[in-house]
C-alpha positions as CSV (number, residue, x, y, z in Angstrom):
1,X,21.0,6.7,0.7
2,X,20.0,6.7,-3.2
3,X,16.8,4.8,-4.3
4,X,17.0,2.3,-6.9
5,X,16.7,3.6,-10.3
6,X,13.6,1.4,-10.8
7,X,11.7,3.3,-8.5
8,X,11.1,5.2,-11.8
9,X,8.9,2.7,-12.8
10,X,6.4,3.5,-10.7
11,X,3.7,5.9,-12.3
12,X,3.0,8.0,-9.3
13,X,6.1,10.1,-8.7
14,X,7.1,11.1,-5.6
15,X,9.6,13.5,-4.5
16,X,11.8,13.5,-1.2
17,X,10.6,15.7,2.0
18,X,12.8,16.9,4.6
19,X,10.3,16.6,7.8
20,X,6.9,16.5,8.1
21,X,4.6,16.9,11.3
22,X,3.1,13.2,12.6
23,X,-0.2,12.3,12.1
24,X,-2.5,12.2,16.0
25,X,-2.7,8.3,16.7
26,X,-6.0,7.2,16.2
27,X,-6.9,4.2,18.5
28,X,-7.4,0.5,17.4
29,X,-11.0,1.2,17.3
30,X,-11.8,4.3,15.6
31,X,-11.9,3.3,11.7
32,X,-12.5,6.7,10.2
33,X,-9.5,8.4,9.6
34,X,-10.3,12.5,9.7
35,X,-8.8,14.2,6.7
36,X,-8.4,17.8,6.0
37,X,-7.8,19.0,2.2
38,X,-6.0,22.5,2.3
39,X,-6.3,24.7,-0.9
40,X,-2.4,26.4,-1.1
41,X,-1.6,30.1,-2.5
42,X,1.3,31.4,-3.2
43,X,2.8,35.1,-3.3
44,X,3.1,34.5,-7.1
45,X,0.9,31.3,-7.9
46,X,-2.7,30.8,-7.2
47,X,-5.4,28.4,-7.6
48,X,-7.2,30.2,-10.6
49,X,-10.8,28.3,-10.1
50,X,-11.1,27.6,-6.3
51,X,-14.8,26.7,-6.2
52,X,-14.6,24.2,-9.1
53,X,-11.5,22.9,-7.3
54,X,-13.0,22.4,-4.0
55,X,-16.1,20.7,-5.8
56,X,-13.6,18.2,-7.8
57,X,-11.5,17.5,-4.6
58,X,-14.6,16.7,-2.8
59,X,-15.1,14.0,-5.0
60,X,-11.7,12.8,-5.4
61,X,-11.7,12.7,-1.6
62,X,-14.6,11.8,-0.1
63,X,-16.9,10.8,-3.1
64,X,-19.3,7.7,-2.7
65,X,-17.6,5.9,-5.9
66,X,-14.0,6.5,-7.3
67,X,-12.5,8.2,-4.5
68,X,-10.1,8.0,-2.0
69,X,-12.7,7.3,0.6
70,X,-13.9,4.0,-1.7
71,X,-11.2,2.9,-2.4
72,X,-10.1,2.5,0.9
73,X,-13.0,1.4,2.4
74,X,-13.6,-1.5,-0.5
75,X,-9.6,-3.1,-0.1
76,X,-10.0,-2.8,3.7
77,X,-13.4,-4.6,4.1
78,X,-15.1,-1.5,6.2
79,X,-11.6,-1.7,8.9
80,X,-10.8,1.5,8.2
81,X,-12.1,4.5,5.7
82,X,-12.0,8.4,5.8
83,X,-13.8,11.8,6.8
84,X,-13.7,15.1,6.2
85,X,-12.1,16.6,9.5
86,X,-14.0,20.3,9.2
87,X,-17.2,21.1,7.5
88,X,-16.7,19.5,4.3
89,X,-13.1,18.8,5.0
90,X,-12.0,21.3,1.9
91,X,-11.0,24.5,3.4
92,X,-9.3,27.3,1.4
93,X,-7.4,28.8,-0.7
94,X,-4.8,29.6,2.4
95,X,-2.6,32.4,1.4
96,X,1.1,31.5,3.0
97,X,4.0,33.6,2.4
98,X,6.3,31.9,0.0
99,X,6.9,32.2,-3.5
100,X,5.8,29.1,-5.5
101,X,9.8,28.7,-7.0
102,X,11.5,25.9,-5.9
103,X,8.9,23.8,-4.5
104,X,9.6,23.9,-0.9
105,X,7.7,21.4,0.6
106,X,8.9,21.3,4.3
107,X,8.2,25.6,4.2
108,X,5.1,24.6,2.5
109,X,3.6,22.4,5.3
110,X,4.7,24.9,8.2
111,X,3.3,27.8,6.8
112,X,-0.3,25.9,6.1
113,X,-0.1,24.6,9.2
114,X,0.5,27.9,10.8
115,X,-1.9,29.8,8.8
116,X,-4.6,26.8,9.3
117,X,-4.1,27.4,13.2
118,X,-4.7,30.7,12.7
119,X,-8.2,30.1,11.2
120,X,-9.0,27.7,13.9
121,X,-8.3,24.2,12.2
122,X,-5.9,23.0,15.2
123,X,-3.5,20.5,14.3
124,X,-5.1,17.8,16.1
125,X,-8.5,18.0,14.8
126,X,-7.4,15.8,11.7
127,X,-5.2,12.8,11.2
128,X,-4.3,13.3,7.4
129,X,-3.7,17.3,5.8
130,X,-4.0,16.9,2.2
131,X,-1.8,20.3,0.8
132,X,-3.1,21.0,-3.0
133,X,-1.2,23.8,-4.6
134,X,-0.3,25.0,-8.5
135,X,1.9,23.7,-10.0
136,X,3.1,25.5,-12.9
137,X,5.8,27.8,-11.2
138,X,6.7,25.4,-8.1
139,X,8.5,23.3,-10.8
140,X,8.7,20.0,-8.4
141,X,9.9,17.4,-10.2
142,X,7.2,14.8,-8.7
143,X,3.9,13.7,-9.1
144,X,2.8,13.6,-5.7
145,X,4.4,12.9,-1.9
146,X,3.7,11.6,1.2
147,X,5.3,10.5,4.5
148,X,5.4,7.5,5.2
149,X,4.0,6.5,8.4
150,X,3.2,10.2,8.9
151,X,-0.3,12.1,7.9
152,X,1.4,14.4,5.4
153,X,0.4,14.1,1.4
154,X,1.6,17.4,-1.1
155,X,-0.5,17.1,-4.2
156,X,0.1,19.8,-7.0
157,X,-2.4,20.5,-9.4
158,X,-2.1,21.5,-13.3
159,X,-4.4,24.6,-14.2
160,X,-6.7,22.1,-15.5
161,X,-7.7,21.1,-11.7
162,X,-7.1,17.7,-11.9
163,X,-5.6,14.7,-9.4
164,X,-4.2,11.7,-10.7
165,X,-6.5,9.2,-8.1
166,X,-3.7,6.6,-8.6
167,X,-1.2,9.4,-6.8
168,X,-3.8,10.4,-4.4
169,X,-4.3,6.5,-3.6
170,X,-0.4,5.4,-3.6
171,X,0.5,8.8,-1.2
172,X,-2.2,7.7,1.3
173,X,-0.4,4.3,1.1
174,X,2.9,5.6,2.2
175,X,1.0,7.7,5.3
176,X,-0.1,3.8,6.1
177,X,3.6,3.0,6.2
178,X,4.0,1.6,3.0
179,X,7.6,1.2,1.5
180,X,7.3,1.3,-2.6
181,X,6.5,-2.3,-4.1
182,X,9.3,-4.3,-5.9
183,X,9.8,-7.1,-7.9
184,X,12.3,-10.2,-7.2
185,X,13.5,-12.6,-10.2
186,X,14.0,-15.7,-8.6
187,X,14.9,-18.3,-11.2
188,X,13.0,-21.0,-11.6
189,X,11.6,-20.7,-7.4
190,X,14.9,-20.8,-5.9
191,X,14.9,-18.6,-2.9
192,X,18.3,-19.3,-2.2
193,X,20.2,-18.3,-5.5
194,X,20.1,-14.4,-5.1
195,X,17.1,-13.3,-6.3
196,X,17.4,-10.2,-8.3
197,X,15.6,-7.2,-7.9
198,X,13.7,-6.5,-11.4
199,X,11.5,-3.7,-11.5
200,X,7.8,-2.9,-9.3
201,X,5.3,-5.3,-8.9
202,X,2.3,-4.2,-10.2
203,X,0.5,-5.9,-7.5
204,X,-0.6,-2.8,-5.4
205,X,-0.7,0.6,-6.3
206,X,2.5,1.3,-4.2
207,X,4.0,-0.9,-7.0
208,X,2.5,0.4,-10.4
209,X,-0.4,-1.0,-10.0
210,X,-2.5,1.9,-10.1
211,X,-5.7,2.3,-7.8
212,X,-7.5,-0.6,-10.3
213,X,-5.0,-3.1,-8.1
214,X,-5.9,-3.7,-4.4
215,X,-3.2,-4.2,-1.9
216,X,-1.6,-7.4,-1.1
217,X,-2.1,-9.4,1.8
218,X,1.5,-7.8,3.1
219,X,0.1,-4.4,3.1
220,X,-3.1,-5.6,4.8
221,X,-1.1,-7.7,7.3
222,X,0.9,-4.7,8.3
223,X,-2.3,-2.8,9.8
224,X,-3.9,-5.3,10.4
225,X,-6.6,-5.6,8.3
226,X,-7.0,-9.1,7.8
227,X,-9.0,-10.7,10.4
228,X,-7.4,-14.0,12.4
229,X,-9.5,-16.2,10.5
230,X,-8.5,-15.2,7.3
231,X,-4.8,-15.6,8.0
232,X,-3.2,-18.6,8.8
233,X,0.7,-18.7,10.1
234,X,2.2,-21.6,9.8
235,X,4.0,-23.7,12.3
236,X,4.3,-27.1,11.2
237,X,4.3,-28.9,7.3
238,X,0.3,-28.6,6.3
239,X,-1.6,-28.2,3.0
240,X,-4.4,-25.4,3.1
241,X,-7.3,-24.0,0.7
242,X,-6.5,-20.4,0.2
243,X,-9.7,-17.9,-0.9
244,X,-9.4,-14.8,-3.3
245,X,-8.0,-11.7,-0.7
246,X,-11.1,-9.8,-2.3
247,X,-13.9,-12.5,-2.4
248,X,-16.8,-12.8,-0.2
249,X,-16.9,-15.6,2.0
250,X,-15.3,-16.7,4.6
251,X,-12.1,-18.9,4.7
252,X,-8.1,-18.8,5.0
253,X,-6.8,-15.7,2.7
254,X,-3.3,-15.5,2.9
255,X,-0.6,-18.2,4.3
256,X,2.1,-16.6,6.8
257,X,5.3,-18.9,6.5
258,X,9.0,-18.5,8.7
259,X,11.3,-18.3,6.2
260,X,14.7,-17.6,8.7
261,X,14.3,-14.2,9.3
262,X,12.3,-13.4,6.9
263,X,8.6,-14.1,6.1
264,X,7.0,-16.1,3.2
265,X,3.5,-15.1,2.6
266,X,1.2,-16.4,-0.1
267,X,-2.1,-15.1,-1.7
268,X,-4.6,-15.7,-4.4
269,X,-6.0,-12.7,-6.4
270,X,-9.0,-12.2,-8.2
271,X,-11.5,-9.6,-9.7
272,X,-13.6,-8.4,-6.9
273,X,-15.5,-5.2,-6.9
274,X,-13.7,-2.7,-8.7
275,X,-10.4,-4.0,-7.8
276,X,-7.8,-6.7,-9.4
277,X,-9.4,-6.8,-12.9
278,X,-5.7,-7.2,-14.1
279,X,-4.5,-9.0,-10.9
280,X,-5.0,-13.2,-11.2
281,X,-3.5,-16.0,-9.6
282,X,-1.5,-17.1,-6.5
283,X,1.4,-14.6,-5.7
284,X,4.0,-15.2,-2.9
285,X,6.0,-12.2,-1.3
286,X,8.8,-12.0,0.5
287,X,8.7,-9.9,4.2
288,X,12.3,-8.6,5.4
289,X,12.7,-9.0,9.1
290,X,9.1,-9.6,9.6
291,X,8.1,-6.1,8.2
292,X,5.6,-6.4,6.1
293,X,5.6,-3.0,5.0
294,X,8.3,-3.7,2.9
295,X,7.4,-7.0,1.4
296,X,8.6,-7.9,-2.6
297,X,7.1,-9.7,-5.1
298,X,8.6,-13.1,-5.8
299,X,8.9,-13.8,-9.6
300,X,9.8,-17.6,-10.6
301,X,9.8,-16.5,-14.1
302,X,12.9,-15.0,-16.2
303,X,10.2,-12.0,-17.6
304,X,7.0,-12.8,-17.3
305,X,5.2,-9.8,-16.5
306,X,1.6,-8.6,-17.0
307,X,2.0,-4.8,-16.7
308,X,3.8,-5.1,-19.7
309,X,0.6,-5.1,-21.8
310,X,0.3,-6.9,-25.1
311,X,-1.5,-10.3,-25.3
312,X,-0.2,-11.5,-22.1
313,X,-2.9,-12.4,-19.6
314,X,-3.7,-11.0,-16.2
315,X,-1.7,-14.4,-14.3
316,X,0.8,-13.8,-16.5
317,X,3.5,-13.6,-12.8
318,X,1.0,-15.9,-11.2
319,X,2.4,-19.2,-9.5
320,X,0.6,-22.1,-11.8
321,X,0.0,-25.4,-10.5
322,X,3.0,-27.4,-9.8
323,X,4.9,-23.8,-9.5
324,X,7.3,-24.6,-6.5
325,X,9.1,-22.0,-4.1
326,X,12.4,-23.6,-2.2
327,X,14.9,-22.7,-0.2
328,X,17.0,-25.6,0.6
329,X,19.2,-23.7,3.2
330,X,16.1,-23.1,5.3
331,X,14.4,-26.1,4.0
332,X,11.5,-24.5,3.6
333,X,8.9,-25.6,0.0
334,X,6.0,-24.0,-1.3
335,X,3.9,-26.1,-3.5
336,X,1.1,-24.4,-5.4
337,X,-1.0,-27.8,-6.0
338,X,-4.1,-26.6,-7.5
339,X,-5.3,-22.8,-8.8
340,X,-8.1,-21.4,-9.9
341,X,-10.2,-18.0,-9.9
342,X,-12.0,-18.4,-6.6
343,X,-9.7,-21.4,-4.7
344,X,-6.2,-22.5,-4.4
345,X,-4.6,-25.9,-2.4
346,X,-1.1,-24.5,-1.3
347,X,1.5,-27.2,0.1
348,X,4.0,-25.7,2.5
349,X,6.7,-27.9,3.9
350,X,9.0,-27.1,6.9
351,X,12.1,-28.3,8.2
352,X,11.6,-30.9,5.7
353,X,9.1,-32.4,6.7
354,X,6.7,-33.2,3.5
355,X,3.4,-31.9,3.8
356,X,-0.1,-34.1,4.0
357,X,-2.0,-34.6,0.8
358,X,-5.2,-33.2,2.0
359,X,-6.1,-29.5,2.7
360,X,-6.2,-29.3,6.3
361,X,-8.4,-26.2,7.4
362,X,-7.6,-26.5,11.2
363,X,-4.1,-24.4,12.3
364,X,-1.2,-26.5,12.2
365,X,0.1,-27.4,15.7
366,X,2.4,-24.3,16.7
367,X,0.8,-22.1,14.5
368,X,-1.0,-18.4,15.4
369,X,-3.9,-16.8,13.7
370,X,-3.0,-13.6,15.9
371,X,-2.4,-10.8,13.9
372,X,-0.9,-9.2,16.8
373,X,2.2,-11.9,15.9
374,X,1.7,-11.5,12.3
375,X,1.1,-7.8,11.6
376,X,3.9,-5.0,12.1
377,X,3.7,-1.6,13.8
378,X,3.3,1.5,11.0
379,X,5.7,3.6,12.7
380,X,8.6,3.8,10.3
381,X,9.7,7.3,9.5
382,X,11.2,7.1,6.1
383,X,10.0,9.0,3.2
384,X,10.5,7.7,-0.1
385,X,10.7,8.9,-3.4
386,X,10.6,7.8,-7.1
387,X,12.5,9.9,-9.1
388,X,14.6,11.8,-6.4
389,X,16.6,11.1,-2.8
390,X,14.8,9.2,-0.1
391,X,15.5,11.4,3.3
392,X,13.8,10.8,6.8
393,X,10.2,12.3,7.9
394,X,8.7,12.0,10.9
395,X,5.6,10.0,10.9
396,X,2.6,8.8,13.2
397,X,1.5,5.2,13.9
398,X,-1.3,3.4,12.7
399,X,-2.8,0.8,15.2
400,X,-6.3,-0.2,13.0
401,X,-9.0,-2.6,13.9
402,X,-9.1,-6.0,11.9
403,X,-11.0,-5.5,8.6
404,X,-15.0,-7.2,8.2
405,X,-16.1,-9.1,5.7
406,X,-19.5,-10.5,5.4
């Protein structure tokens, strides 16, 4: 199967990977995910400054403040964050026997794996390995890589010593289960005219986002890190007051709709903490079969786009008011009533039935705030790539306790 050339689009490049050993399950409620960083020599390439690398990786990993570890910990609300599995969780460099050259990645895991063992780090005393190797002579034609729904990320390093924290960020998102986030041109909010794929989203860093976007309420939904009061599925024709995903308070963050098959969920972004300064607005994605792993932006406009940079403003993709969403066949209407940086009123209207005038907070009759019913298991074992062939990895699941907020 050949990815879509658009997956090009996304800034951190991935490469495929043959197989890849799963990450241990960690249970519903243990939030820190243990992570273990492995420094990688080669017969013919090594890290030239290993102590200054295993101080910078520290940081990029673990750091209080623009790491992986904050990052993760700020778009999940607390639900889930990382630790280093030994010591400091840097261990290295690990000598393996393989020549740099061709940029074997499936020989590359094995052999650290095997030599890690040897030192005593047991494969199941961390959930994530982190393999950092030169780059110069390995010539892989990718930024970064990770399996998705596995605990595998490859991440090679320039003899300057530095990570892209975007790559780091977006690999980490495929271990979640992440597919990569696209963009759907839907003309003028007809969901039943063939939307056309255009391009990534820019509305998570699995999209080209970069790690200044948090994830959308998809992503969240898929590990369950929205909470049941923050998510309310639909059942019946009703009219509801969405909150930013990333504000404090309490309230109704994302709208879970049946659309057929498929899923319609609905969001409002704004700039919270150190995320979504270039994210505004109501958004609605489309979920395939329920998985929400592999949601898609949905784009009424014929090229609006924010990423694009220029003058155009942060909403730029954003559903305005009176911005409607229909699919006729399914009879199914999505009325963005009133937006603004903290609130939204959505309209949603089912099986034709219009919906009430006034917001009403209370579940509609049928509905479900059980993310159990709304969120889907992590267990896929695809690994994608942007810029090369997507091929299957084997990968662990994810089963995460529901995010806090205060």
């Amino acid at each position: 199967m050949k990815p879509s050339p658009r997956l090009c689009l996304i800034p951190a490049a991935v490469a495929a990977v043959l197989t890849a050993a799963a990450a241990p399950a960690t249970a519903a409620d243990e939030p820190e995910r243990r992570v273990q960083v492995a420094m990688v020599n080669f017969t013919d390439s090594r890290i030239p400054d290993a102590g200054k690398l295993e101080t910078a990786l520290k940081d990029n990993y673990f750091g209080a403040s623009g790491s992986l570890t904050s990052y993760y910990n700020e778009v999940t609300g607390g639900a889930t964050t990382f630790k280093a599995a030994e010591g400091d969780g840097v261990t290295g460099p690990v000598d393996i026997d393989l020549a740099a050259t061709g940029c074997d990645t499936g020989k590359i895991n094995e052999l650290t794996r095997k030599a890690l063992a040897a030192q005593g780090v047991a494969e199941d005393s961390y959930d994530h390995l982190s393999l950092v190797f030169p780059s110069e002579k390995a010539g892989c034609d990718w930024l970064a890589l990770g399996t998705v729904g596995g605990g595998t990320t490859w991440m090679p390093i320039g003899a300057d010593g530095k990570m892209s924290m975007t790559a780091l960020v977006h690999e980490f998102g495929h271990n979640f289960g992440y597919s990569h986030h696209m963009r759907l041109r839907c003309p003028e909010g007809d969901l039943g005219a063939g939307c056309k794929e255009d391009g990534t989203s820019h509305k998570t860093p699995m999209g080209g986002g970069g790690w200044e976007a948090g994830l959308t309420s998809p992503e969240l939904l898929h590990n369950k890190w929205l909470s049941g009061g923050e998510v309310a599925k639909v059942g019946k024709s009703g009219t509801y007051t969405l909150r930013s995903l990333y504000g404090s308070g309490s309230g109704v963050r994302a709208l879970d709709i049946p659309l057929g098959d498929d899923r319609l969920v609905v969001e409002l972004r704004h700039e919270s903490g150190t995320v979504d300064g270039e994210i505004q607005g109501v958004h609605a994605y489309r979920v395939p079969g329920g998985d929400y792993a592999k949601s898609a932006l949905l784009d009424p406009t014929s090229d609006a786009d924010e990423s694009t940079g220029g003058d155009a403003p942060a909403d730029a993709d954003a559903l305005k008011a009176g911005t409607t969403l229909t699919d006729k066949t399914r009879k199914v209407k999505v009325e963005v009533v009133k937006a603004g940086a903290e609130s939204a009123t959505v309209a949603v209207s089912l099986n034709g039935v219009a919906s009430p005038a006034a917001p009403n907070d209370a579940r509609p009759e049928g509905g479900s705030t059980k993310l159990a019913e709304t969120g889907g298991n992590a267990d896929t074992t695809l690994a994608y790539s942007i810029g090369g062939a997507l091929l299957l990895a084997s990968g662990g699941a994810f089963l995460l306790k529901s995010r806090r907020r205060s």
